[in-house]
C-alpha positions in Angstrom: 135.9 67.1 99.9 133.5 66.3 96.9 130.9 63.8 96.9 130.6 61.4 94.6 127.9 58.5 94.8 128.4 56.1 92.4 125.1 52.6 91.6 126.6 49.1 90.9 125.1 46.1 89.9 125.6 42.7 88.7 127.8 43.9 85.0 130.4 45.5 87.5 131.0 42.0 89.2 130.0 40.0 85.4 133.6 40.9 84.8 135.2 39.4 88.0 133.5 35.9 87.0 130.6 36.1 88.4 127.4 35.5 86.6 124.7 37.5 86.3 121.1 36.2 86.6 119.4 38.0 83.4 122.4 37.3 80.5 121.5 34.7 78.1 123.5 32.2 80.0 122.5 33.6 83.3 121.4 32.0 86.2 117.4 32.3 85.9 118.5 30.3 82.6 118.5 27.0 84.9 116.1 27.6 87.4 113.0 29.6 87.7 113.1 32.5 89.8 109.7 31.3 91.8 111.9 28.5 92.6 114.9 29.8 94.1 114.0 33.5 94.9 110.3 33.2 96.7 108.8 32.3 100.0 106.7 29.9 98.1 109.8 28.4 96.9 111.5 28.0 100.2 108.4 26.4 101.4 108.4 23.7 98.4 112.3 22.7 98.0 114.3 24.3 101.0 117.2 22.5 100.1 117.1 23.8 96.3 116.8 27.0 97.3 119.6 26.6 100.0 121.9 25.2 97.5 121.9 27.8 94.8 122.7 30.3 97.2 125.4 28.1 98.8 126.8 27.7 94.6 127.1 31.8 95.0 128.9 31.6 98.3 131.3 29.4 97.3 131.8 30.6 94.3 132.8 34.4 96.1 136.1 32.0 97.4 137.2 31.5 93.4 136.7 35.4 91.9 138.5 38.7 92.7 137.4 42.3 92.5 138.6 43.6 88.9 139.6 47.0 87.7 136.4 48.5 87.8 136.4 47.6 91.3 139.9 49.2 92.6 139.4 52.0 90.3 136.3 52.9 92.3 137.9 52.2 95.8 140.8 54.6 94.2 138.4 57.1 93.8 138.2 57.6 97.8 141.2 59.4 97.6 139.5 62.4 95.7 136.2 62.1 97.1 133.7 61.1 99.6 132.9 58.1 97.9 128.9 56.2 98.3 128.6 53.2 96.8 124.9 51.8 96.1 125.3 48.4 94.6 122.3 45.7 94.0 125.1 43.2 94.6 125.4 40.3 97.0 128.8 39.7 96.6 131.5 41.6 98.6 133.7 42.4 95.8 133.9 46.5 96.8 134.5 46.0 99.7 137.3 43.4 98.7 138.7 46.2 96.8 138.8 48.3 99.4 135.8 50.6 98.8 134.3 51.3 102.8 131.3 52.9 102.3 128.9 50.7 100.6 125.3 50.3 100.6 123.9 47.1 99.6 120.1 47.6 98.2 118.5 44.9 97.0 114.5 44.3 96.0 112.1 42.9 93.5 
């Protein structure tokens, strides 16, 4: 069987809802990213920083994976399908993509 090894990031799940934290409207619009994405903001405003990533959580309960999504988890059928995806959210697998690599870093 063929390999195929396909990179996700946040415009694959932008269309499921979910929204991305460089767009115009994005989240780094309402908070700095020092502030919710640093050890140096954990140690100022734990609950701030605790929060925002609880408001991502819960919003993973209101969104579903979209086309691009099942079209990908289709393509295991065909191939031997790697999925590299900066994503936090668990939309692929959701889809019903199973092998997924989730790579995140600065």
């Amino acid at each position: 069987m063929k390999k195929l090894t396909i990179l996700t990031g946040a415009g694959i799940s932008a269309e499921s809802g979910i929204k991305t934290f460089r767009d115009g409207d994005g989240l780094w619009e309402n908070h700095s990213i020092t502030d919710v994405a640093s050890p140096e903001g954990w140690r100022k405003d734990r609950a701030l920083v605790l929060e925002f990533y609880n408001q991502r959580r819960r919003q993973l309960h209101e969104v579903e994976p979209n086309e691009a999504h099942r079209l990908l988890a289709e393509l295991e059928k065909h191939f031997e399908v790697q999925i590299i995806t900066q994503n936090i959210d668990d939309l692929h697998e959701r889809a019903g993509s199973t092998n997924i690599l989730h790579l995140h870093f600065w």
